[in-house]
Structures are given as C-alpha cells and as structure tokens.
N, C-alpha and C positions, 0 to 999 in steps of 0.2 A: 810165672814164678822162676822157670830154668832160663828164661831169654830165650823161648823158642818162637817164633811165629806161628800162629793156627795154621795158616795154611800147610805148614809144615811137617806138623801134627797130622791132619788131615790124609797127607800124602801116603805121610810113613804107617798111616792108620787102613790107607785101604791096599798100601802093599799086604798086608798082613790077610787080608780077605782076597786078594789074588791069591797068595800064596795058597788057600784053601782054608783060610779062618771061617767057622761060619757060627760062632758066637760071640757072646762078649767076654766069653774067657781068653778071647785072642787077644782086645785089647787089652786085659789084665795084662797080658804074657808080655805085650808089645811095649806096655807101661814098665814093667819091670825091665826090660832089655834096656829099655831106657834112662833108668837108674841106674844099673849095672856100668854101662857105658859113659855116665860121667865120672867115673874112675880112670875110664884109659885115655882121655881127654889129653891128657899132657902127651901119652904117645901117637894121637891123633896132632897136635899140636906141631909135632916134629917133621911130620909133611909138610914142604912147602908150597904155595898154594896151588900155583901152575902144574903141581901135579895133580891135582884133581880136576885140571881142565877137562880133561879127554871126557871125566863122568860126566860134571856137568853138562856137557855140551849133547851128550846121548841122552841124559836124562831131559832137557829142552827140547828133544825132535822128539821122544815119547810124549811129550808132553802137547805137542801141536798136530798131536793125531786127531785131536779135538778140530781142528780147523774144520775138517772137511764137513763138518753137521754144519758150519754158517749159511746165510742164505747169501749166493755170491752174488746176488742179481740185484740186491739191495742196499744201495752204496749207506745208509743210514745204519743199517742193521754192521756190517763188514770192517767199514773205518775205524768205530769206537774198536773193536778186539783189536784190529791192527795197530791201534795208537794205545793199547793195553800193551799189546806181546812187545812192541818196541819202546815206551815207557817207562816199563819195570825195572829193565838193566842201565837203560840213560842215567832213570833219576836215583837209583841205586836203593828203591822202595816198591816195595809191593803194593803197599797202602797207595803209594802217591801214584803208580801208574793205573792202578784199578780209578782212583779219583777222577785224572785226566779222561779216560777212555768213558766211564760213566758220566762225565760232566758234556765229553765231547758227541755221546748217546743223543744225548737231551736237543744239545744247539743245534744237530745236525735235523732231530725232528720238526725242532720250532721251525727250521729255515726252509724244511719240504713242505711247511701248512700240515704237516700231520703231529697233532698236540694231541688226538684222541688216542693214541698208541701209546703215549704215554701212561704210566701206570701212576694211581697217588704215592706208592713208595716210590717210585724214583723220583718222582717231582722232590720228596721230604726227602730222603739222601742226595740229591743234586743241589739242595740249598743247605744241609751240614756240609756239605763238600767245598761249597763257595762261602762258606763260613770258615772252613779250617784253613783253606789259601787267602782269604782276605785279614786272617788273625794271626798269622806266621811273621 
C-alpha cells in the first residue's frame, strides 16, 4: 500500500524484537513509527543518496552474517546464495535476484542427477519463475 517491499517490513520488524520486543504490541508500535515517519519523508528526501552509502553498506555485511550457516562443501547448495547476494544489486530487484538464485538452485541440482532434493514447491516456484522471465 506505502511502496514498501516485505522484505523490508520484515527486517524492520524483527529489529523491533532485537531490540527487546516480545509481543505484538511491538509490531503495533513499529507500525505506528511507521506512519509517523511518512511525515518526515520530505526531510528524509533532502539526503542525498550517497550519504546513506556508509549505512547501507553495514547494514549488507550484518546482513551476510547469515553466510556462515551455508554448507560450503556443496557447490549446489552455495552458488544459488552467491548468484542471490550478487544478483540483487546487479538487477536492482530483490524479486528478480531471489528468482535467479532459486532458478539457478534447481539447474544446478538437475545437472549433479540429484532431482530427489528437490522439493515439489521449488519444482512449482522454479516454473512461476521461468514463467515470469519468459512473459517480461
């Protein structure tokens, strides 16, 4: 409705529970900050962008603290995140580099003979996925 992305929501949803939320009156609160905040939007606006490099670029390395749970020894399992984390900012879509990375999941298992790994929703989201690049 506001032009925010889930993911986004999500993020700024479980800051809220870092922070020491541990109901759902946090997201209440987290919802209202939220409203509150499309008010200062225009003095948000007045940053140029490059100055919010430096956050972004910390918030991206908290972000791949996640890396380390991958299984490194599995070049099937490893490449899709890595053509995910590098994806995202290429194609300038979250949606589209999640697609790739989960499209590139699937080809890399057909091509080690391990199809039984595959789960039936990824199989059904691996062909909306080659439906939504093939109808663009």
């Amino acid at each position: 409705m506001l032009g925010c992305a889930p993911v986004t929501s999500y993020v700024e949803s479980s800051a809220g529970v870092e922070a020491g939320g541990r109901t759902g009156l946090t997201a209440v609160a987290v919802g209202i900050f939220f409203l509150l905040a499309i008010f200062f939007s225009p003095l948000a606006l007045m940053v140029p962008a490059y100055a919010t490099a430096g956050a972004l670029i910390y918030v991206a390395i908290l972000m791949l603290g996640g890396m380390e749970k991958l299984n490194w020894g599995d070049a099937t399992e490893l490449l899709p995140a890595l053509i995910i984390i590098v994806m995202i900012p290429l194609t300038f879509s979250i949606a589209n580099g999640i697609a790739l990375g989960f499209l590139s999941f699937i080809i890399l298992k057909i091509a080690s003979g391990n199809t039984r790994s595959i789960s039936s929703g990824a199989w059904f989201l691996g062909a909306i996925f080659i439906s939504k690049f093939a109808f663009l």
